[in-house]
C-alpha positions as CSV (number, residue, x, y, z in Angstrom):
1,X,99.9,118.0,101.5
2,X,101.5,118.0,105.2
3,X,101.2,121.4,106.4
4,X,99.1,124.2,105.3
5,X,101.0,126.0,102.5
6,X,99.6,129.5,101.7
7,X,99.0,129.7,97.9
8,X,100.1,132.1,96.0
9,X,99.0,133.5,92.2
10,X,102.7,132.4,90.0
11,X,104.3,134.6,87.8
12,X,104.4,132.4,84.4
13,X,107.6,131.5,83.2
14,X,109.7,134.5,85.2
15,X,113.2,133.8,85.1
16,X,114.6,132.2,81.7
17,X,116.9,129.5,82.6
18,X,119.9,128.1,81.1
19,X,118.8,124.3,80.8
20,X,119.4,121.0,79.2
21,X,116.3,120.8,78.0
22,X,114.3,123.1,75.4
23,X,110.1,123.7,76.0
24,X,110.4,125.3,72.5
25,X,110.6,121.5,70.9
26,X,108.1,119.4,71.4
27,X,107.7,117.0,74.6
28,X,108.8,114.0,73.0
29,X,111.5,115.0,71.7
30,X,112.4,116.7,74.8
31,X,112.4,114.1,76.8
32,X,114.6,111.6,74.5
33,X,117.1,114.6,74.6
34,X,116.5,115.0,78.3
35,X,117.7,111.2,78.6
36,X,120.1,111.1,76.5
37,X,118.6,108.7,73.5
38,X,119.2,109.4,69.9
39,X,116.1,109.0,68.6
40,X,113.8,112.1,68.6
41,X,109.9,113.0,68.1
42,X,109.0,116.2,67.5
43,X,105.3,117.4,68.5
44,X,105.7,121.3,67.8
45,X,102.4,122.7,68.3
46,X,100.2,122.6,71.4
47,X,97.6,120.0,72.1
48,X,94.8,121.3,74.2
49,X,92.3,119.3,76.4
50,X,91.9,115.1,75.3
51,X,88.8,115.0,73.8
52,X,87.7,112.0,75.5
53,X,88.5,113.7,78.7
54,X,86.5,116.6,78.3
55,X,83.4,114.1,77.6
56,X,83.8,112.4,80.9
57,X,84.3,115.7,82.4
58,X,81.0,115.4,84.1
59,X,81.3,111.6,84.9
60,X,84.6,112.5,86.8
61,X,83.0,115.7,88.8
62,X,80.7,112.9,90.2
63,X,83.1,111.0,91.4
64,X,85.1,113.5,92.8
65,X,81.9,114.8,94.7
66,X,80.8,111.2,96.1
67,X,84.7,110.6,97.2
68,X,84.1,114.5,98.9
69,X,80.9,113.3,100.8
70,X,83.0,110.3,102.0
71,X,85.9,111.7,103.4
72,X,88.2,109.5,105.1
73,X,91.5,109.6,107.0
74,X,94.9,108.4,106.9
75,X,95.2,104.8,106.1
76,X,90.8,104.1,107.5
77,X,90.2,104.4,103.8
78,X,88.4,101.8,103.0
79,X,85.6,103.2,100.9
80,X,87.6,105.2,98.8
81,X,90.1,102.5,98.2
82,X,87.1,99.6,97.1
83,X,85.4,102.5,94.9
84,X,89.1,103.4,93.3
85,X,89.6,99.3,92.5
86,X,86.3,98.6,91.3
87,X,86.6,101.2,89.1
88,X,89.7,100.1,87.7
89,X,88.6,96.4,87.3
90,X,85.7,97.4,85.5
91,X,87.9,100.5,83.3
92,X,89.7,97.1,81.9
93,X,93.1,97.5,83.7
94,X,95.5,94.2,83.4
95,X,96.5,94.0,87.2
96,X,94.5,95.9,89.9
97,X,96.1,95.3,93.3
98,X,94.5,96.1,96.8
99,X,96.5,96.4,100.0
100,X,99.7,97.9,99.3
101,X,101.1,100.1,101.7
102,X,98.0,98.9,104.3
103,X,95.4,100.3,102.1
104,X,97.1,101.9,98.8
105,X,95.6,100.3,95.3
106,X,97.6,99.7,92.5
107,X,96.5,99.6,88.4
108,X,98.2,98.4,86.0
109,X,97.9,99.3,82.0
110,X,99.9,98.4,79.4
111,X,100.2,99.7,75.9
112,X,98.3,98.5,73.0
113,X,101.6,99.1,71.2
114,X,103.8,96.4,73.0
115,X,103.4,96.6,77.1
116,X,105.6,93.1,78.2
117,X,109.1,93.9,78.9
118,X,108.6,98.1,77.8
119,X,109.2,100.8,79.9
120,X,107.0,101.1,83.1
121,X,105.8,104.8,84.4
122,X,104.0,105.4,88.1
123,X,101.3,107.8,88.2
124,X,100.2,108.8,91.7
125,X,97.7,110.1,93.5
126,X,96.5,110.4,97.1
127,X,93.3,109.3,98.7
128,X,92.9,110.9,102.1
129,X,91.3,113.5,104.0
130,X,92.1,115.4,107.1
131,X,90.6,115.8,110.9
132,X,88.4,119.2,109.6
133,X,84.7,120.3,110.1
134,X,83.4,121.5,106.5
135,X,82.7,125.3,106.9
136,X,80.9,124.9,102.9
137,X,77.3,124.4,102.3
138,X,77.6,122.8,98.7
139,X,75.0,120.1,97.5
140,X,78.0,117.0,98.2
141,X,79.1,118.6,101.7
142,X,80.8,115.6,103.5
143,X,78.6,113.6,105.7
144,X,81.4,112.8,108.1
145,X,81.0,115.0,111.4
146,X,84.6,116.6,112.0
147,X,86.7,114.9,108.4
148,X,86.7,117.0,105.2
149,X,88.7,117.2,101.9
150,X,90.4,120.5,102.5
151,X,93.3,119.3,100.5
152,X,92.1,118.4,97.6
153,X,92.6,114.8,97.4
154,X,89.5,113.6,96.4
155,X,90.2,115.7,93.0
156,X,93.7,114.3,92.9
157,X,92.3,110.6,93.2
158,X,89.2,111.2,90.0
159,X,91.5,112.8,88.2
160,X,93.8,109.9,88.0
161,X,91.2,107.3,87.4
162,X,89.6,109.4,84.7
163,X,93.3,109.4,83.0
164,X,93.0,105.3,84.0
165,X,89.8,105.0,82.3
166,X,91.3,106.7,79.0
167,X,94.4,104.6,78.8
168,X,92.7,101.4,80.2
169,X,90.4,102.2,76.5
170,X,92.8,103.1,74.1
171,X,96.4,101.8,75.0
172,X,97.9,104.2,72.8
173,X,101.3,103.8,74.0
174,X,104.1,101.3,74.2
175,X,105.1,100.4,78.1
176,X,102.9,100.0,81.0
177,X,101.7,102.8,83.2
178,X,101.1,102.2,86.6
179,X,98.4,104.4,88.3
180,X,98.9,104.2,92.4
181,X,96.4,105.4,94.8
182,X,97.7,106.5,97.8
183,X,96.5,106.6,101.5
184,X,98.0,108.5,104.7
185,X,99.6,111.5,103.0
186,X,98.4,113.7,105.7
187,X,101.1,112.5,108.1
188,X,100.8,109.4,108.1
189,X,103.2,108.4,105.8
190,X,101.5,106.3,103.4
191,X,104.1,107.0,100.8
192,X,106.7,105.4,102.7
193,X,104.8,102.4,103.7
194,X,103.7,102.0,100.1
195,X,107.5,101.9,99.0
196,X,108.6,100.0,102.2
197,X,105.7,97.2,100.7
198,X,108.0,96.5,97.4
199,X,105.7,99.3,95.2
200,X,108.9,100.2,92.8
201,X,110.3,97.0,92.4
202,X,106.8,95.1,92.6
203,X,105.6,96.7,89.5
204,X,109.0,97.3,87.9
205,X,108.5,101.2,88.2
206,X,111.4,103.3,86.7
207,X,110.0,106.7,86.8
208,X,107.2,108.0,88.7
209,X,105.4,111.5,88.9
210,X,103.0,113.0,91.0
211,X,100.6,115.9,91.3
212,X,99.1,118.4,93.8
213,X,96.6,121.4,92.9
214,X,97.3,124.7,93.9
215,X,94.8,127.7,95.4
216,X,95.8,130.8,94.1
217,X,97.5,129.6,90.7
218,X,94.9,129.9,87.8
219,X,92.6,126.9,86.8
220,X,94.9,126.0,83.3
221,X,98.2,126.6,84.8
222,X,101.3,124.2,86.1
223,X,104.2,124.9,88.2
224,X,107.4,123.2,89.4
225,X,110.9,123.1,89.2
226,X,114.3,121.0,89.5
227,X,115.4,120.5,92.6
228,X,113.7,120.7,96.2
229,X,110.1,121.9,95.7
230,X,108.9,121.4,99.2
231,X,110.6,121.5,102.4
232,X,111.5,117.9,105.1
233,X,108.7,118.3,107.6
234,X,110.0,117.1,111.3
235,X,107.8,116.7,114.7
236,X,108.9,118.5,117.5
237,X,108.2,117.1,120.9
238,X,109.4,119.6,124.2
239,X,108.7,118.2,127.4
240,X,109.4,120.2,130.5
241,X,109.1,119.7,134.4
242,X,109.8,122.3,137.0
243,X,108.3,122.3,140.1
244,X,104.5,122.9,140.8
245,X,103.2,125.1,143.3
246,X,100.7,127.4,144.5
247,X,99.8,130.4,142.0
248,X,100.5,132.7,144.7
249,X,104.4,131.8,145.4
250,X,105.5,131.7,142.5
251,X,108.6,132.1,144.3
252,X,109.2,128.2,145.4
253,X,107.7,126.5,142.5
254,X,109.5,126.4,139.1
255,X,106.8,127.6,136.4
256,X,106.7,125.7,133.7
257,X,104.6,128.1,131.5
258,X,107.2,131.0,132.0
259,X,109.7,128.0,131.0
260,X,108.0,127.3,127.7
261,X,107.1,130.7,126.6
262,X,111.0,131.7,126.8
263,X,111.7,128.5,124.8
264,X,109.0,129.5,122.5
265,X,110.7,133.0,122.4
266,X,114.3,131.6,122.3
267,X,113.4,128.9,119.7
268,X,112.9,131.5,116.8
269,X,116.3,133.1,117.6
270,X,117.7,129.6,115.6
271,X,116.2,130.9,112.0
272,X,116.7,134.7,112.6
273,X,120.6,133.8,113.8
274,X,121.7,130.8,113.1
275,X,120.5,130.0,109.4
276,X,122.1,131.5,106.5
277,X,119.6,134.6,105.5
278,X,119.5,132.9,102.0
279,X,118.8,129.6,102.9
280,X,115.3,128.9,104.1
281,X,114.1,127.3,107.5
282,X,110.5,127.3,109.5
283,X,110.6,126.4,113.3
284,X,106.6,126.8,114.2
285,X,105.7,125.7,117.9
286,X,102.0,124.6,117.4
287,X,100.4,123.2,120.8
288,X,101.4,124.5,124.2
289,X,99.9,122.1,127.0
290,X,100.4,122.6,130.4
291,X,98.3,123.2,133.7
292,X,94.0,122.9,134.3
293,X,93.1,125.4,136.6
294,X,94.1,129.5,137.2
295,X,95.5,128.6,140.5
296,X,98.1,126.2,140.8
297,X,101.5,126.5,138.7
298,X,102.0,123.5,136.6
299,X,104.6,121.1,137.3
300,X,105.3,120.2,134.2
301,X,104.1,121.4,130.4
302,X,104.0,120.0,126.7
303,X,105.0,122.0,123.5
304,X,104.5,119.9,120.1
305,X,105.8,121.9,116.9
306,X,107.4,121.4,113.3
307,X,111.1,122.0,111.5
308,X,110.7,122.5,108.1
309,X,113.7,122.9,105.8
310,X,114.8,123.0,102.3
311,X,118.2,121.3,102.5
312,X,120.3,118.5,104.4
313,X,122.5,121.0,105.8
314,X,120.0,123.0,107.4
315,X,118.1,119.8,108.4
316,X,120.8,119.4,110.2
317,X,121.4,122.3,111.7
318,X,117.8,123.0,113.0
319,X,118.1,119.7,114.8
320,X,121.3,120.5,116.8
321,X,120.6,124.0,117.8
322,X,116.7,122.6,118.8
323,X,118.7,120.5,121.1
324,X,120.7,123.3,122.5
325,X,118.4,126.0,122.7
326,X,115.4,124.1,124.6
327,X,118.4,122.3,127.2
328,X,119.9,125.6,128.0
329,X,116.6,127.8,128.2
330,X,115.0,125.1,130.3
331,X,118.2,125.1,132.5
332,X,118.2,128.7,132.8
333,X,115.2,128.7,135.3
334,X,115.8,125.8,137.0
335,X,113.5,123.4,135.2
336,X,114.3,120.9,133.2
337,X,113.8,119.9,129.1
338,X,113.5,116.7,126.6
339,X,113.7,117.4,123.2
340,X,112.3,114.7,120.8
341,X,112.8,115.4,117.5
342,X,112.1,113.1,114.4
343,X,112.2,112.9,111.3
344,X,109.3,112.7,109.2
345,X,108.9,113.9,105.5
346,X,112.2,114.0,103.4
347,X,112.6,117.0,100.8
348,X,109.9,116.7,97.9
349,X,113.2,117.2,95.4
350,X,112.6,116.9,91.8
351,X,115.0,114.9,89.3
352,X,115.8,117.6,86.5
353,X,115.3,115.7,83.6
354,X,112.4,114.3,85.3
355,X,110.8,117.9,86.0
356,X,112.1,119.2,82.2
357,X,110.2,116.5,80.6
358,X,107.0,116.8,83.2
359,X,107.4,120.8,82.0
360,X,107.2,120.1,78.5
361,X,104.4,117.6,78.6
362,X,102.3,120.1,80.5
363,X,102.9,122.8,78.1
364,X,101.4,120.1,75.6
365,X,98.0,120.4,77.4
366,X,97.9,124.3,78.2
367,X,100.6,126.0,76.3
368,X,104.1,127.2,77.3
369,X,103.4,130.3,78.6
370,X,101.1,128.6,81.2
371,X,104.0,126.4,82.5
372,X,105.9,128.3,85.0
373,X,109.2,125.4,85.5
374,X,110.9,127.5,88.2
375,X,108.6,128.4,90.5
376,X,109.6,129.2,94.6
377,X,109.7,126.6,96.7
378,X,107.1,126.1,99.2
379,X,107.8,125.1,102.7
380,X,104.7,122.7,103.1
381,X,105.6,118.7,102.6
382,X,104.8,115.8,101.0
383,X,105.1,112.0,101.2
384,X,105.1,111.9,97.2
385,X,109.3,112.7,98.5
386,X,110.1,109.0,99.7
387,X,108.5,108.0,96.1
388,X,110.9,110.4,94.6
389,X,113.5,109.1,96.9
390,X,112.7,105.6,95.7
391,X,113.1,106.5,91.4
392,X,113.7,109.8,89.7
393,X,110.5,111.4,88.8
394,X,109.1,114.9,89.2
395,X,105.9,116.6,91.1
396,X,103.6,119.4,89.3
397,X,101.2,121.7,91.0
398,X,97.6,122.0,89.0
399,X,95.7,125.5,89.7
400,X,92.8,125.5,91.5
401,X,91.9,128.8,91.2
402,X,90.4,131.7,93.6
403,X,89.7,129.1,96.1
404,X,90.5,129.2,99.7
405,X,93.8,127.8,101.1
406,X,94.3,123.9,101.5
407,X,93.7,123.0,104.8
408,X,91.3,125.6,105.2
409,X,87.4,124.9,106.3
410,X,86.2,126.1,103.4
411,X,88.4,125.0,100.7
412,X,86.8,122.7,98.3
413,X,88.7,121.8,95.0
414,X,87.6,123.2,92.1
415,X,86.4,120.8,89.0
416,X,87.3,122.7,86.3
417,X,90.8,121.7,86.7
418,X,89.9,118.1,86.0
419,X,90.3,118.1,82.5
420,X,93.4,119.8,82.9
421,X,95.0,117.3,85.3
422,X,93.6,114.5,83.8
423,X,95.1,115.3,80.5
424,X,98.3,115.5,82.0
425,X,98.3,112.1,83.2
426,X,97.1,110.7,79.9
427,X,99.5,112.9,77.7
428,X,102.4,112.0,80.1
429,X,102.2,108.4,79.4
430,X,101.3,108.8,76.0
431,X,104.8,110.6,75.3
432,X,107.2,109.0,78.0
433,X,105.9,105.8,76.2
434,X,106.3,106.5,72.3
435,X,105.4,103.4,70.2
């Protein structure tokens, strides 16, 4: 997940809502409602934990703690991807495809109750790790100097192959599923380069979903909601040259520090001022470059920073008063300002029916009253987005429990949520997929 978002505990279920689609009936035939078919299945009572899950509980924890040993970044995951497709091969899966989006791995499964010409569900995961020294001292601690799973993937990725290894064995469901392993989602973009490389229209995908867990939400729990879930993540490049100069006269060089602490100053003016007080919007200036020694003014200076933003509009607007602000601030001293700003991660934005039907099936697996289907947005980003872009799906958050926060030194994911997520997965095809 692109940027560090601090986790919060939910409140379960707080807000009814006026919706299309009822939790009170039973997630299959929620879901034909949701899309408008005529037939319906009705699944009233809660089904907890897949059994068969729970007894590869402790087979999954392993590999979740070798992939955490082995932490690898962006799309220089080549270990992880040749463990995720020879596990796959060997789980029995129809297609297993390597290279996709540079390094991404593909599976496909299809139903033991009709799979040619069905339906076709994407289940994703992400595979990478992030540019962190591991502050933890457990037994698989990685044994990569500076790269750690602070973010969880490594759970993300065993918990969808445990799901593959169920439905790879007992195909109970009409359709294919598609399970997709995903590099780069730590800025890198792997999601779009796996779309860019024909994934949807490769594999014939017409829904996909995706998953994140969440410090701070309790290990059993699920959140989401319709509609934008996580905020468009854009890079922000200031580049600024005055005029250098001896630290003692000040008074015929242009400083660029002094420059780039105003801009700093004048940048947060655009959310306090210019952005509507309901609407939300993050400007953060991260990295502030400039000089190498406590005598000479610096003749020019490097600020590096991120936009983050819920909607288009405010995309928008956050782009065009960036542009002002940092021209005119610059100008103000004498010095002079470039503004790059681009465009990274979209807005992680649910489909509703999508995110109704991803509700219901999670209230399958831990009850209703541990599904909280309106919960705040966050204002970290995801990749998952340009998948979401590509078809309608939805994307669920998992608790992790009391753990630290995700991108934090001594986060570490917590494996009691396995059998949680993984049942998910499996119960998500199992009812999209009806025979």
């Amino acid at each position: 997940m692109r940027g560090c978002v601090r986790a919060a505990s939910c409140a379960v279920n707080r807000r009814s809502r006026d919706r299309t689609f009822d939790l009170s009936k039973g997630a299959g035939a929620a879901y034909v409602e949701a899309l408008g078919l005529g037939r319906m299945h009705r699944e009233e009572e809660q089904m907890p934990i897949v059994n068969r899950i729970a007894a590869l509980h402790g087979e999954i924890i392993a590999w979740r703690r070798d992939i955490h040993a082995h932490p690898e970044l962006l799309y220089d995951v080549q270990r992880t991807a040749a463990t995720v497709a020879d596990k796959l091969k060997r789980f029995g899966c129809d297609e297993v495809v390597t290279g996709i989006g540079r390094t991404g791995v593909v599976g496909v499964i299809r139903g033991g109750k009709g799979g040619e010409g069905g339906r076709v569900i994407g289940l994703r995961a992400d595979m990478d790790a992030l540019p962190i020294q591991e502050a933890g001292d457990v037994p698989y601690k990685s044994t990569v100097p500076g790269k750690m799973h602070a973010c969880g993937h490594d759970g993300h990725t065993a918990m969808l192959l445990g799901a593959a290894q169920y439905l790879a064995e007992t195909r109970n469901f009409a359709g294919t599923a598609v399970v997709i392993f995903q590099p780069a989602e730590e800025g890198g973009g792997g999601g779009r380069a796996m779309v860019q490389d024909g994934l949807m229209d490769r594999f014939r995908i017409e829904e996909v979903y995706g998953m994140h867990n969440y410090p701070g939400l309790p290990v059993g729990q699920f959140a989401l909601r319709p509609g934008p879930l996580m905020a468009a993540a854009d890079r922000i490049t200031i580049e600024i040259e005055g005029r250098g100069g001896h630290a003692a006269r000040p008074h015929v060089a242009i400083d660029t520090v002094l420059v780039g602490a105003q801009i700093i100053n004048q940048i947060q003016s655009i959310v306090a001022r210019n952005v509507d007080p309901l609407n939300a919007a993050v400007i953060s200036i991260c990295v502030f470059q400039a000089g190498s020694t406590d005598n000479v003014i610096p003749q020019t200076a490097l600020l590096r920073g991120t936009a983050r933003s819920l909607t288009p509009e405010v995309r928008d607007l956050l782009e065009e008063r960036l542009h002002e602000v940092v021209t005119g601030t610059a100008r103000l001293y004498g010095a002079t300002a470039k503004l790059t700003y681009r465009r990274d991660y979209p807005i992680t934005r649910n489909h509703e029916q999508q995110a109704a039907f991803a509700a219901s099936v999670a209230a399958q697996v831990v009850g209703r009253e541990r599904v909280d289907d309106d919960v705040a947005p966050v204002m970290g980003a995801e990749d998952f987005s340009f998948m979401l872009e590509a078809r309608p799906g939805a994307f669920i958050f998992v608790g992790n429990g009391d753990s630290a926060g995700l991108h934090h030194p001594a986060y570490d994911f917590n494996d009691e949520a396995i059998p949680v997520g993984a049942s998910y997965w499996v119960k998500l095809v199992e009812t999209a997929l009806p025979g």
